[in-house]
C-alpha positions as CSV (number, residue, x, y, z in Angstrom):
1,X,18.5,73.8,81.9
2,X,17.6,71.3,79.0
3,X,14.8,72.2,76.7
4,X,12.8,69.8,74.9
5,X,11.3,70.6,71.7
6,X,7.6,69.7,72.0
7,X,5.1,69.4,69.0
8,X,2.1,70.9,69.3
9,X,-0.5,69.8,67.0
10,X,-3.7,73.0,67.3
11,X,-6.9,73.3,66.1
12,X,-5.7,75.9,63.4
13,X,-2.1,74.2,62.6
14,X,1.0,72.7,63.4
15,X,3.7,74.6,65.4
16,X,7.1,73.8,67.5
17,X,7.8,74.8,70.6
18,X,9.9,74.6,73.7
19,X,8.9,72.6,76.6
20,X,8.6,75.6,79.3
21,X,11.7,75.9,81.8
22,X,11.5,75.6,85.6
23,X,10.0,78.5,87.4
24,X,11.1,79.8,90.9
25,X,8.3,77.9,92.8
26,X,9.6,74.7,90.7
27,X,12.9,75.2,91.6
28,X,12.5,75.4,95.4
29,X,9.3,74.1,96.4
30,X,9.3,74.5,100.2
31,X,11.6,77.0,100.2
32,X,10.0,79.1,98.1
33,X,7.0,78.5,99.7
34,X,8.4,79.8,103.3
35,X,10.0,83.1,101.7
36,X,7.0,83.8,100.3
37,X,4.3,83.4,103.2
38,X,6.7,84.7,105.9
39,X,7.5,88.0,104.0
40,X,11.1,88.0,103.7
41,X,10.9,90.3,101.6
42,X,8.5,93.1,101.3
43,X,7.5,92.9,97.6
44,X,6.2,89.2,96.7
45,X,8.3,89.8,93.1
46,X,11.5,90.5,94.6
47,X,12.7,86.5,95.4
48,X,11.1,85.0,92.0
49,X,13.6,87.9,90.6
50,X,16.3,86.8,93.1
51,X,19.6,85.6,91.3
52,X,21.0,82.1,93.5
53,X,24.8,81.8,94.5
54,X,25.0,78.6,93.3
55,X,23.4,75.5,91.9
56,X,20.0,75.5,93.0
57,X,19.6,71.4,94.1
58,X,22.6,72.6,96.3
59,X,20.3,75.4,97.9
60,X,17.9,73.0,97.8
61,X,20.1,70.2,99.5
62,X,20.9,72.3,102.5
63,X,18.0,73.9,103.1
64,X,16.1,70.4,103.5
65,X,18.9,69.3,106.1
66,X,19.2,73.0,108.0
67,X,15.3,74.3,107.9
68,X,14.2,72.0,111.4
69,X,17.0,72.4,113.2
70,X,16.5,74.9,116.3
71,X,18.7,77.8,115.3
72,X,17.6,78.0,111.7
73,X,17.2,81.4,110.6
74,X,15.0,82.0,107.0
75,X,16.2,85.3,106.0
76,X,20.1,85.0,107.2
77,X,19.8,81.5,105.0
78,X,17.9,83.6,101.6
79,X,20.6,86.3,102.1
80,X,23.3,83.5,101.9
81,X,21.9,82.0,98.9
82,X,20.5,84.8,96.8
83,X,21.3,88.0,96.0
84,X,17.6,90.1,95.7
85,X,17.7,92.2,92.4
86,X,18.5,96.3,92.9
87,X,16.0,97.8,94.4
88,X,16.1,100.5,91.7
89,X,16.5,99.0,88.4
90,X,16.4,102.5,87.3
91,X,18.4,105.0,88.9
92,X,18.2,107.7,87.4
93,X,17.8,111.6,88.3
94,X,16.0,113.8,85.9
95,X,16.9,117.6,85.3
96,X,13.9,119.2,85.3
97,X,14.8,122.3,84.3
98,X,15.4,120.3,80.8
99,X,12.1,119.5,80.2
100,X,10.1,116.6,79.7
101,X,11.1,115.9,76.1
102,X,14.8,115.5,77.2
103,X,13.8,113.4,80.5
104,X,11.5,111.0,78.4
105,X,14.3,111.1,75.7
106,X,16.9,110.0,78.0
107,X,14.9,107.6,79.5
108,X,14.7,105.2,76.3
109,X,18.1,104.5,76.9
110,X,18.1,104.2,81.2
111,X,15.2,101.7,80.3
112,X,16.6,99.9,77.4
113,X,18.1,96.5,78.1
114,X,20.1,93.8,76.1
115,X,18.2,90.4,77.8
116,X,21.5,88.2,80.2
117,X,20.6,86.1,82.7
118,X,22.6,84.3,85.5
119,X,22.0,80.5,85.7
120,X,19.2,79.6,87.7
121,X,17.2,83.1,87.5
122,X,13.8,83.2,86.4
123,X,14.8,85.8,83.8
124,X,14.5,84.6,79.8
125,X,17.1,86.0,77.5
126,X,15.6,87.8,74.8
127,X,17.7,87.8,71.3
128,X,17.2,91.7,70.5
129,X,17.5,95.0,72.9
130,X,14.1,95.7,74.9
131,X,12.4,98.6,76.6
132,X,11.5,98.0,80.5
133,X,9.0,100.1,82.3
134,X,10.6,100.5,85.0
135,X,11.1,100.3,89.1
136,X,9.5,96.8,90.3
137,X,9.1,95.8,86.2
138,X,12.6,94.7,85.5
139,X,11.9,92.9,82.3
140,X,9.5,93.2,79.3
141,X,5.9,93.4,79.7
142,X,3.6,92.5,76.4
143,X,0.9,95.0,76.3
144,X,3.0,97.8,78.0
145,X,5.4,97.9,75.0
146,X,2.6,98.6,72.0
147,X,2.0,102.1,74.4
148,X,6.3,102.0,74.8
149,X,7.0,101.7,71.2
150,X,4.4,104.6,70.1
151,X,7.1,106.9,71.7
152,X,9.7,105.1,70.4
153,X,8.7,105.9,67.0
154,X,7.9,109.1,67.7
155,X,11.9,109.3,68.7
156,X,12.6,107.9,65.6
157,X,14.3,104.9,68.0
158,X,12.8,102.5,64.9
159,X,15.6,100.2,65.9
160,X,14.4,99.5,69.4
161,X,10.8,99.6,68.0
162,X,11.9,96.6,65.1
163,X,13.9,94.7,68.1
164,X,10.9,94.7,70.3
165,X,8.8,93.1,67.4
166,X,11.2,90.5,67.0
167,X,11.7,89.8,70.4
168,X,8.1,89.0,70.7
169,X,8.0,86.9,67.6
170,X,10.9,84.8,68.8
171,X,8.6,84.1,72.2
172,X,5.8,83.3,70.0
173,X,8.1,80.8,68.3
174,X,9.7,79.7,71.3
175,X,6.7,78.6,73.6
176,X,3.7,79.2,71.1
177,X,2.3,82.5,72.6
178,X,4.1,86.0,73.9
179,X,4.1,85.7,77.7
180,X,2.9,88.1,80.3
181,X,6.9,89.0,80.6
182,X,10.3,87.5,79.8
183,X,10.1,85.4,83.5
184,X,9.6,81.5,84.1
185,X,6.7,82.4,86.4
186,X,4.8,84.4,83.5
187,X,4.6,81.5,81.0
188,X,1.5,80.3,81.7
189,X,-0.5,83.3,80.3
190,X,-0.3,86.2,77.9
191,X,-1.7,89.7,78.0
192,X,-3.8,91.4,75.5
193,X,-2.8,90.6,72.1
194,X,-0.9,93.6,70.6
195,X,1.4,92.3,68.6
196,X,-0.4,92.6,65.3
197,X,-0.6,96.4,66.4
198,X,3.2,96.3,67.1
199,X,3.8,94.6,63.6
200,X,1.2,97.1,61.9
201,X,3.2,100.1,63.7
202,X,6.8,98.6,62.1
203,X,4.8,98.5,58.9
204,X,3.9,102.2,58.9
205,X,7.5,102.5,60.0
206,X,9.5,100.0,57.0
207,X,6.7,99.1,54.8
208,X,4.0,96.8,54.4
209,X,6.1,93.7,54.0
210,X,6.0,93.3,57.3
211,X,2.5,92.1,58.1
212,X,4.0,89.1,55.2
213,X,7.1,88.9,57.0
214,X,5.5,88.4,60.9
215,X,2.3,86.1,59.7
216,X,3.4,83.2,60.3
217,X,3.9,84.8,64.1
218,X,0.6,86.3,63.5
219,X,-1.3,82.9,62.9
220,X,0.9,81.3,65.6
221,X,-1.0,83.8,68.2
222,X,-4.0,83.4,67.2
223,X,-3.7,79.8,67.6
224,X,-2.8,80.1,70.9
225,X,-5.9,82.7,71.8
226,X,-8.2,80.0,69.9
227,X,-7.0,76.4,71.0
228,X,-9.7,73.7,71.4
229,X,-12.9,76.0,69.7
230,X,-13.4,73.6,67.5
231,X,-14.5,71.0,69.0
232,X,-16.1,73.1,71.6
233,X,-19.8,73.0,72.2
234,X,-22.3,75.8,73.0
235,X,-22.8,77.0,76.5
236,X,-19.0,75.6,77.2
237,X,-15.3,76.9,77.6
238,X,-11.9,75.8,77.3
239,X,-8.6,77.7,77.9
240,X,-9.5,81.0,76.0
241,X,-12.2,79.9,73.9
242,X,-16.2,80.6,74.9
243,X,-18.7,79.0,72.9
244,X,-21.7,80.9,73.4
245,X,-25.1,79.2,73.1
246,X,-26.2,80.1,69.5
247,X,-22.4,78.9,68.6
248,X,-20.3,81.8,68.6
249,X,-16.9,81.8,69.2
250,X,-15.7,84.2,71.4
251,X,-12.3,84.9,73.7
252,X,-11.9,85.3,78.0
253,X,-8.9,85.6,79.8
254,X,-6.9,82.8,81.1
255,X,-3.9,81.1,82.5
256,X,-2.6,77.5,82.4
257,X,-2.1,77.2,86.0
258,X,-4.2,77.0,89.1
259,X,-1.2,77.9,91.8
260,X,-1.1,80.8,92.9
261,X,1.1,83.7,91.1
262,X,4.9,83.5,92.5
263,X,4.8,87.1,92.0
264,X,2.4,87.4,94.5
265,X,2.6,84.2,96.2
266,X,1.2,85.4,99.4
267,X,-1.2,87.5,98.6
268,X,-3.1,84.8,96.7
269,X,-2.8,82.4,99.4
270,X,-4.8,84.8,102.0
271,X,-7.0,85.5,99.5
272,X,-8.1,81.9,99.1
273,X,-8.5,81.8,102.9
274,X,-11.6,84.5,102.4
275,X,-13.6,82.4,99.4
276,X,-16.0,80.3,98.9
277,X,-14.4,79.0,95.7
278,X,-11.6,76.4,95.8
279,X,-8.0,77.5,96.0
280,X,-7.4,76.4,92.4
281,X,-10.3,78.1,91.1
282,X,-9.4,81.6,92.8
283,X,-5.8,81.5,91.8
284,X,-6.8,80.7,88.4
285,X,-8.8,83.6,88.2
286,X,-6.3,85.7,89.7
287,X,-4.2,85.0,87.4
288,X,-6.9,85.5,84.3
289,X,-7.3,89.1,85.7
290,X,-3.2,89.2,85.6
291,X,-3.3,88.2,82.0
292,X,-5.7,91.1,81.2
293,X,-3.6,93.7,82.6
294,X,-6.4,95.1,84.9
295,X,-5.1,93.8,88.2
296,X,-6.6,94.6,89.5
297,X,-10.2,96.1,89.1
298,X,-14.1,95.8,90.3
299,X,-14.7,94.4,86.7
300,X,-13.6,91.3,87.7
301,X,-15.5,91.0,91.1
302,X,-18.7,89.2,91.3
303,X,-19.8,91.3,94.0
304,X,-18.4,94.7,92.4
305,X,-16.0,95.2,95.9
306,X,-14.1,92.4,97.4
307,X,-10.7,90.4,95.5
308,X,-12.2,87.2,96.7
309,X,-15.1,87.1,94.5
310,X,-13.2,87.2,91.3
311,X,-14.7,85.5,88.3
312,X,-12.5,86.9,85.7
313,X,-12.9,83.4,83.4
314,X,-16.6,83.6,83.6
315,X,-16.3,86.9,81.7
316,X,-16.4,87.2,77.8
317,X,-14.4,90.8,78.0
318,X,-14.6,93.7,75.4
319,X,-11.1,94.5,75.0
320,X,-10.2,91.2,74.1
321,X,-12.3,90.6,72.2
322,X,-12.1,93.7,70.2
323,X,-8.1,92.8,70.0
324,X,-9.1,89.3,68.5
325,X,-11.2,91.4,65.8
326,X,-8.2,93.0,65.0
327,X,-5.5,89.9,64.6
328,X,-8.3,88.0,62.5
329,X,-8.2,91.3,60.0
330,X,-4.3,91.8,60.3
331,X,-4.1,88.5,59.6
332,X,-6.5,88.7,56.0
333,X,-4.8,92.0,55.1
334,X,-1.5,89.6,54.9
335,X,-2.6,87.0,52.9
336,X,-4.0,89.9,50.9
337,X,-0.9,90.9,50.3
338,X,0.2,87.8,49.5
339,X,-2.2,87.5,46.8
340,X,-4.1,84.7,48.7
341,X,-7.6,85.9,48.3
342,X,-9.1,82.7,49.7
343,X,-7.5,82.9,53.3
344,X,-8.1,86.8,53.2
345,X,-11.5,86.1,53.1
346,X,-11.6,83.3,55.6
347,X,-10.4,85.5,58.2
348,X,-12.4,88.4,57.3
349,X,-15.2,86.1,57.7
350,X,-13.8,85.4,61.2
351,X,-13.5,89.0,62.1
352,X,-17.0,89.8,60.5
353,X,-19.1,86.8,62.9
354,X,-16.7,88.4,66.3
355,X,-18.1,92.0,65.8
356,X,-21.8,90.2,65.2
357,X,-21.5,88.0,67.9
358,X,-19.8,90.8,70.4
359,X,-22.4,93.1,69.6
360,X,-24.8,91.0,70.3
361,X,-23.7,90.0,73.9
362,X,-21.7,92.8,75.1
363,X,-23.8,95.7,73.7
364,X,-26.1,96.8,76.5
365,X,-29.3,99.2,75.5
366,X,-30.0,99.6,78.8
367,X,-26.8,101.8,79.4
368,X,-26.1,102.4,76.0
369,X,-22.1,101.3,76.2
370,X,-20.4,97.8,75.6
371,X,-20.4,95.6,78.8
372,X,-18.3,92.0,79.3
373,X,-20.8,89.0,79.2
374,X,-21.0,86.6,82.1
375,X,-21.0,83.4,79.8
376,X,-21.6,81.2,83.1
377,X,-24.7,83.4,84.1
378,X,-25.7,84.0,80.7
379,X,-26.2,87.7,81.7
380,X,-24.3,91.3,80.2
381,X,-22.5,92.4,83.4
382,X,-23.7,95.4,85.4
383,X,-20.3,97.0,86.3
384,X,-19.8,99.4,83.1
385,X,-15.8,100.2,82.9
386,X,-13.8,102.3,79.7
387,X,-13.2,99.1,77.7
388,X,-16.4,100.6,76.5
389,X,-14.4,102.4,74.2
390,X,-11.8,99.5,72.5
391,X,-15.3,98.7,69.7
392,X,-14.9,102.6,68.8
393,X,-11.2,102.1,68.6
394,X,-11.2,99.2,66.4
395,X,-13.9,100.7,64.4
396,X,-16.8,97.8,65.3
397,X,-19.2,100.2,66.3
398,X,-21.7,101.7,64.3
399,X,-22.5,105.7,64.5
400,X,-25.2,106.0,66.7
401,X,-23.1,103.0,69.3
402,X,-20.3,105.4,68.9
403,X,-22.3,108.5,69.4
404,X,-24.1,106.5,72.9
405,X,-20.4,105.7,74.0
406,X,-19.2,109.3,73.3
407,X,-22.4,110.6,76.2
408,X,-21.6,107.9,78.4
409,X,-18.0,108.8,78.6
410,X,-18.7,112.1,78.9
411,X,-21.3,111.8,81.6
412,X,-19.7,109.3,83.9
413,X,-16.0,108.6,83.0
414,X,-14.4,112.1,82.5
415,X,-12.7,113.4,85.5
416,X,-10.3,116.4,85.7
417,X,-7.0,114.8,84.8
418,X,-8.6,112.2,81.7
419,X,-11.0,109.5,81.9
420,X,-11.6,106.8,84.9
421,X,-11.5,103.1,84.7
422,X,-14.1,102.5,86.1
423,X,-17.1,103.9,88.3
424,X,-16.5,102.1,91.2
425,X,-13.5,102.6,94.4
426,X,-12.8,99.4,95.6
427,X,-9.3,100.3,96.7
428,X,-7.8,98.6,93.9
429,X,-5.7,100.1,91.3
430,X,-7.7,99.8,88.0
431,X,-10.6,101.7,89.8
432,X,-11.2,105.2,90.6
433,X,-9.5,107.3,90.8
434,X,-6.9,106.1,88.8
435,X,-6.1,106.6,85.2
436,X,-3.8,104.4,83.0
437,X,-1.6,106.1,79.8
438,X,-3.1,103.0,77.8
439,X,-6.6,103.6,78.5
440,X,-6.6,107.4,77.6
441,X,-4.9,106.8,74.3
442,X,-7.7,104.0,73.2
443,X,-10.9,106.0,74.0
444,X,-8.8,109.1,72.6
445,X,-8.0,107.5,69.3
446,X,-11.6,105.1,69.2
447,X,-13.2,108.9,69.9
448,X,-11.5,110.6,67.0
449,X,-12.4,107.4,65.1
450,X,-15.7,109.0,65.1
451,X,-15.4,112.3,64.9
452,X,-15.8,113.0,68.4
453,X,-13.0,115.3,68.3
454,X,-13.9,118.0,70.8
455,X,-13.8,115.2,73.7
456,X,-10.8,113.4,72.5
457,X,-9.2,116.9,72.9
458,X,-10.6,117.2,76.4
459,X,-9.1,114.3,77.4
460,X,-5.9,114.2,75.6
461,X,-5.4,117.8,76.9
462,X,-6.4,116.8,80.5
463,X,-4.1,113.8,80.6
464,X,-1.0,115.6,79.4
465,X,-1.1,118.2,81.8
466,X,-2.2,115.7,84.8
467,X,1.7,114.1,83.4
468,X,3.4,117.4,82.8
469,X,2.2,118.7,86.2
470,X,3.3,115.8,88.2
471,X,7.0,116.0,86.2
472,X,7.3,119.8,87.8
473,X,6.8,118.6,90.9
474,X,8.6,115.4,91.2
475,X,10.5,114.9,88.0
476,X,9.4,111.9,87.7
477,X,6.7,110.3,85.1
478,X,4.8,107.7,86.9
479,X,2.6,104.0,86.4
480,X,-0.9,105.7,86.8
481,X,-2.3,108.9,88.0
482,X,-5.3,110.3,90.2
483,X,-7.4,112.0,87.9
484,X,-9.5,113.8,90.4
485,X,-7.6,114.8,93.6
486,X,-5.6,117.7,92.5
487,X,-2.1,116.7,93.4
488,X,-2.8,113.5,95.2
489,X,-0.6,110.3,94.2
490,X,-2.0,107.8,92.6
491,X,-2.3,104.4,95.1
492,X,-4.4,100.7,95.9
493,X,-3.0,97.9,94.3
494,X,-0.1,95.4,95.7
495,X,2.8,97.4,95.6
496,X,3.5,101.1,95.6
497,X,3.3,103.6,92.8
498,X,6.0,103.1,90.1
499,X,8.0,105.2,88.0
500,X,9.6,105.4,84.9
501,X,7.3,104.5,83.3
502,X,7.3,102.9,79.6
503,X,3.7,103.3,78.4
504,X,3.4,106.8,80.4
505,X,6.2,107.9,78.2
506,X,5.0,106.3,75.1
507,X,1.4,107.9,75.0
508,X,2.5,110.9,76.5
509,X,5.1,111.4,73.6
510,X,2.9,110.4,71.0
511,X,0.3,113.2,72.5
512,X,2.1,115.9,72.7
513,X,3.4,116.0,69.4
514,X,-0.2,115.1,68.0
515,X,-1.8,118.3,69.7
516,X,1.5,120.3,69.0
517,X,2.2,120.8,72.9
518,X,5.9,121.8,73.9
519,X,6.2,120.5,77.2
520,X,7.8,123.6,78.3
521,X,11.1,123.8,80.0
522,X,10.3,125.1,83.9
């Protein structure tokens, strides 16, 4: 498919882009539609995943003269013209008796791919090797491979870890921003911005050069995360940008498109049938909640329990946030190195009015954590969750915040097997009582950050042997875990539990060999 090279002109700078290719839905309109909403397939992601036979305006062609006829038949038609992707993108059968060093070990390499695509597939080549997490996730995922590539270093696999960062920076260059994942249908958004994490991480790895050497990657992100702020005006928002009513500038999640996600086609369209907001305002923030990883969780929820209340753009989040901190100081430490002290201290000016401005809507004194801000509602939201701990993480929060957040965590979020989302079980995944590998390592690290080290142990120590535990029993290291039904399988969400699992791996890895546990061989 032809490409055309689009200028974009931004608030912050010029950049080049491509024009973004066709996604599944795009490609077959009505066809796509009927797959979808008649369930040919169980998972919603397998057909936007499906690889055609042929040209798809032939599909296309035939299925407009064959779909009214009497003895048309959908899936016998789909099975003619696609072949679904394996159901399995990862089969692979772990020794136990070897340990979970050696399965996590050999699992870089069942995961790693080399990016190929068949014309017509909703797949985008990627120039350099990539890690996968693996089952349903059969391509790169953005915020999953900071977690992925702290166990890749730790396996001294600094190749993979370098490719990954360049693979990320040739998105950015490609289409302006790193998507959601290397698929059509993920374009339209992002996920939480780690790559100045990832480039600080290949840093430590090479040397400093790097943060020089990815800037102009750096800037292009931020760009993206901060289009149309300028001429924003207070108590307004556009794309990712809130200005807040005494002019602060702060991020929310968000997603170019109001149709509902291909990966989940049908899911969003039942959804819409339950709300009172319009189709295009649900499935916009659907996909907002996509973006920030936590799909999906009561944070989102207006009413705290039910999908169709989501309001995930009406929220100023923490993590975010806390993430855009971080680029805006990456970003000043490399024109530091540069010897451009003027920039340096432009962004550190940037960085220095975020931690004001996010402390003074998202700290709550009333529960003594960080909370998202309903910018719409002008009001702190009442649903606390563990992004509570991304400020201690990223070092914005002063001692006695730190020492609030350390009780708070202590007193509500700790469960057996690590710490809790949230407080709430709505039935959906990024609620109790599951627990996510990326989550543990932030309020681990943002604990330690403050010399809460006796509860960062706790956890740390409670997490790995929730992991190690479940690899006895199943060999298998999986997405997310229950943290407080001894033995019970993690579950809720929109497709079943997943193994493999990239960022399970990663922070697992990375704390083990930080608390100097074995991971002993059964």
């Amino acid at each position: 498919m032809r490409k055309i090279l689009v200028l974009l002109i931004l608030n912050c700078g010029v950049y080049f882009a491509h024009a973004q290719p066709k996604t599944p839905a795009q490609l077959y309109g009505e066809l796509f539609n009927a797959v979808q909403m008649q369930k040919i397939y169980p998972d919603g992601k397998t057909f936007p995943d499906a690889s055609p036979r042929r040209a798809p305006e032939k599909i296309m062609k035939d299925y407009m003269a064959q779909k009214d006829k009497p003895d048309f038949n959908l899936d016998a038609f789909v099975k003619q013209n696609f072949n679904a992707p394996a159901t399995n993108s990862t089969p692979f059968k772990s020794d136990v008796n070897a340990g979970i060093r050696k399965h996590i070990d050999t699992l870089w390499t069942v995961l790693q791919r080399v990016a190929d695509t068949v014309k017509g597939t909703s797949l985008i080549p990627l120039p350099h090797s990539y890690v996968v997490p693996g089952g349903r996730f059969r391509e790169v995922y953005y915020w999953d491979s900071y977690f992925t590539m702290l166990g890749l270093a730790q396996s001294h696999r600094y190749k993979v870890v370098e490719d990954e960062v360049k693979n990320f920076a040739y998105l950015i260059d490609t289409y302006g921003h790193i998507p959601n994942g290397n698929r059509t249908y993920y374009l339209s958004r992002s996920q939480p911005p780690f790559f100045a994490l990832m480039v600080e991480l290949l840093a430590k790895i090479k040397d400093q050069k790097a943060l020089v050497t990815y800037q102009p990657e750096l800037l292009k992100e931020y760009q993206y995360f901060m289009h149309g702020g300028d001429a924003l005006k207070p108590g307004n928002a556009t794309e990712h940008i809130v200005r807040l009513d005494d002019g602060s500038l702060l991020n929310r999640y968000y997603d170019a498109s109001d149709q509902p996600r291909e990966e989940s086609y049908r899911e969003d369209v039942l959804e819409s049938k339950k709300s009172e907001q319009k189709p295009a305002d649900l499935y916009r923030n659907m996909r907002a909640a996509a973006e920030s990883g936590w799909d999906f969780s009561s944070r989102w929820l207006a009413d705290g329990k039910n999908l169709y209340t989501i309001q995930t753009t009406n929220l100023v989040p923490v993590d975010l946030n806390c993430l855009m901190y971080h680029l805006e100081t990456v970003i000043a430490k490399s024109y530091q190195l540069k010897g451009n002290k003027k920039s340096a201290a432009l962004y550190m000016a940037k960085a220095y009015k975020r931690k004001a401005a996010l402390n003074k809507y998202c700290w709550d004194n009333t529960t003594n954590c960080y909370v998202d801000y309903n910018w719409k509602r002008k009001a702190q939201s009442p649903l606390i969750n563990i992004s509570t701990t991304f400020p201690l993480y990223f070092a914005m929060a002063d001692m006695d915040q730190a020492l609030k957040v350390t009780a708070l965590v202590n007193n509500k979020f700790l469960q057996a097997g690590g710490v809790s989302t949230t407080l709430l079980k709505t039935g959906q995944q990024w609620d109790r009582p599951n627990g996510w590998a990326p989550l543990q390592y932030i309020t681990i690290m943002g604990l330690k950050n403050y010399h809460q080290d006796s509860l960062a142990n706790v956890i740390a120590l409670r997490w790995i042997k929730v992991n190690t535990t479940g690899f006895k029993q199943t060999g298998k290291l999986l997405e997310k875990y229950d943290l407080e039904s001894h033995g019970a399988i993690a579950g809720g969400g929109e497709y079943p539990l997943q193994d493999g699992f990239g960022w399970t791996n990663g922070v697992l890895l990375k704390l083990m060999n930080d608390y100097g546990v074995e991971g002993e061989k059964r």
